[in-house]
NULUMFI-378933 format. One line per field, with one value per residue (C-alpha): x, y, z; residue in one letter. Coordinates in pm, whole numbers, plus 50000, padded with zeros to 5 digits. Example, Ala and Ser with C-alpha at 12.3 -4.5 7.8 and 13.67 -1.06 7.14 Angstrom:
# residues 2
px <- [51230,51367]
py <- [49550,49894]
pz <- [50780,50714]
r <- [A,S]
END
This chain:
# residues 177
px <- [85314,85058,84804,84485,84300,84599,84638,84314,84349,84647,84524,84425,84155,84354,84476,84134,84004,84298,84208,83835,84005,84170,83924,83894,83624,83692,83498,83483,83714,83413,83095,82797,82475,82163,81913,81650,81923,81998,81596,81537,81810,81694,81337,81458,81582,81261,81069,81305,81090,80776,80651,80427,80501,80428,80595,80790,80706,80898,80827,80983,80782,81078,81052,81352,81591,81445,81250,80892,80803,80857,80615,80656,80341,80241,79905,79791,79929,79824,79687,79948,80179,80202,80456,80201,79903,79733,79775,79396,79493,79639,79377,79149,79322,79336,79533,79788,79636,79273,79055,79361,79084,79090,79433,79524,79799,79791,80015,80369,80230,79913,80164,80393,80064,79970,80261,80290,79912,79966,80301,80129,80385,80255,80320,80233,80446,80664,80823,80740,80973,80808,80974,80687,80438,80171,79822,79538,79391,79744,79739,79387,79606,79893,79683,79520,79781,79975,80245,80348,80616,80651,80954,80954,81165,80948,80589,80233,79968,79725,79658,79420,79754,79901,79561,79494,79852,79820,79463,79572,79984,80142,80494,80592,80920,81065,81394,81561,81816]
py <- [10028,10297,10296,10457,10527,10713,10938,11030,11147,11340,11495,11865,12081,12303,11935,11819,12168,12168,11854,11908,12233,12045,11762,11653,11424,11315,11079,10746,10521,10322,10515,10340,10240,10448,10372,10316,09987,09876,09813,09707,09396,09384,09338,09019,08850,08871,08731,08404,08334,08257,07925,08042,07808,08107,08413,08493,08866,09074,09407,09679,09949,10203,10532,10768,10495,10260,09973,09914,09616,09341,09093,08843,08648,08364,08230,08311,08170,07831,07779,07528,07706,07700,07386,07149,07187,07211,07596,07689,07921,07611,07373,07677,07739,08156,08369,08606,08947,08804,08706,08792,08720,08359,08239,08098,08372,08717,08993,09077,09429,09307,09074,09423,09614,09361,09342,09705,09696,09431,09573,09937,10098,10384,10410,10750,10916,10619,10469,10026,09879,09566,09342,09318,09649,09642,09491,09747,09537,09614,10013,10081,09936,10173,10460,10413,10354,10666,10516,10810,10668,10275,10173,09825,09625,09399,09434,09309,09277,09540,09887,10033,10053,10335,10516,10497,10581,10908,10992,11025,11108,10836,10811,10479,10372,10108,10068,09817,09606]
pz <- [15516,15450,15739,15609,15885,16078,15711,15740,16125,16009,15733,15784,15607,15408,15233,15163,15043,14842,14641,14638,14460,14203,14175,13789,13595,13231,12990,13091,12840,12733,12723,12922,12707,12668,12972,12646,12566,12922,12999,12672,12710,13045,12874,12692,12994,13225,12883,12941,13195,12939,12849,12569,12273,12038,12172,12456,12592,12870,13006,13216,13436,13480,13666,13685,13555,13855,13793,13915,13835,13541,13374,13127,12986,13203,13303,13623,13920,14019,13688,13460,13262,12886,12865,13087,12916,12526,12384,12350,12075,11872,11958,11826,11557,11657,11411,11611,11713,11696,12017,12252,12505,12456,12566,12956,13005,13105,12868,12970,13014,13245,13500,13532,13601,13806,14024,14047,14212,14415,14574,14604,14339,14140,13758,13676,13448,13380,13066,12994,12765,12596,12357,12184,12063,12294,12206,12214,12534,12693,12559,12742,13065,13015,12930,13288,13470,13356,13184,12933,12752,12575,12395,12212,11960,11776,11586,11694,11445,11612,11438,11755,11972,11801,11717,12101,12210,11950,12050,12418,12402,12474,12328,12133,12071,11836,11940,11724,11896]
r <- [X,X,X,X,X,X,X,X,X,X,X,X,X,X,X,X,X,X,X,X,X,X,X,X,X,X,X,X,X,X,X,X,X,X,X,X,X,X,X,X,X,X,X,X,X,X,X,X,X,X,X,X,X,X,X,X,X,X,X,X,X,X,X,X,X,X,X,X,X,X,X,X,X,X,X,X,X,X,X,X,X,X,X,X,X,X,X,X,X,X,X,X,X,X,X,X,X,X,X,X,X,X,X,X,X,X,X,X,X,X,X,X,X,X,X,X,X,X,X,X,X,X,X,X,X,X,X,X,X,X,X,X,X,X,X,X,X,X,X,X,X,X,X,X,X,X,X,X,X,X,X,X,X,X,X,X,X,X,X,X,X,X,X,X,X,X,X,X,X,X,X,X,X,X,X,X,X]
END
């Protein structure tokens, strides 16, 4: 039987330059996603973790293809979750995209932020994939916090996002899944 470790003992230098000589890459049979779809489905499994009756948002803070920190929306902690107490919005009757200010839970985009602060982890110059286009409340946030790139899949009924992202060159995305 072939004994690695003693191959490797015997092997000599002109062998290994020899094959570091010759050494070969070729295209992978099945070509790996784009990073822009990896965080992006990535996005839609941290939003699982949402009880908000109305719509469940997840978000990405990625840095050179590394993840920062993730958020989904989610009142703050301590403070009941979505499923164990009355929606203020509903009870309110608060059309989406108006008074985001009145509702228990904090964005997707605020709890990534937020745990980015809280663990010291700078986001300057980093890309936050949101299912969900970013509320204009949420686009102040990433404009601070350096973020210069935001790719999303699905709509929010805010105009002032865009204006703001153009106004101070923040790239958006809509990358349809």
């Amino acid at each position: 039987m072939f004994n690695v470790t003693e191959r490797a003992e015997s092997m000599t230098g002109e062998e290994l330059e020899k094959f570091l000589n010759d050494f070969k890459t070729h295209e992978p049979k099945t070509p790996s996603e784009s990073w822009d779809a990896y965080f992006m489905k990535l996005a839609y499994q941290v939003r699982e973790r949402s009880s908000c009756h109305h719509r469940k948002v997840g978000a990405l803070i990625v840095r050179e293809n590394r993840i920062l920190a993730t958020g989904y929306n989610q009142p703050p902690s301590g403070f009941p979750h979505c499923d164990e107490t009355e929606c203020i919005r509903d009870a309110l009757k608060i059309p989406s995209g108006q008074n985001q200010e009145l509702c228990y839970a904090a964005h997707a985009e605020q709890n990534a932020l937020s745990q980015a602060a809280r663990f010291g982890i700078a986001t300057n110059g980093s890309t936050i994939y949101v299912t969900h286009r970013p509320c204009s409340i949420c686009a102040r946030l990433i404009i601070n916090a350096g973020i210069k790139r935001v790719v999303f899949a699905e709509g929010y009924p805010d105009p002032l996002t865009e204006f703001m992202f153009d106004r101070t060159g923040v790239i958006m995305i809509n990358y349809s899944m």
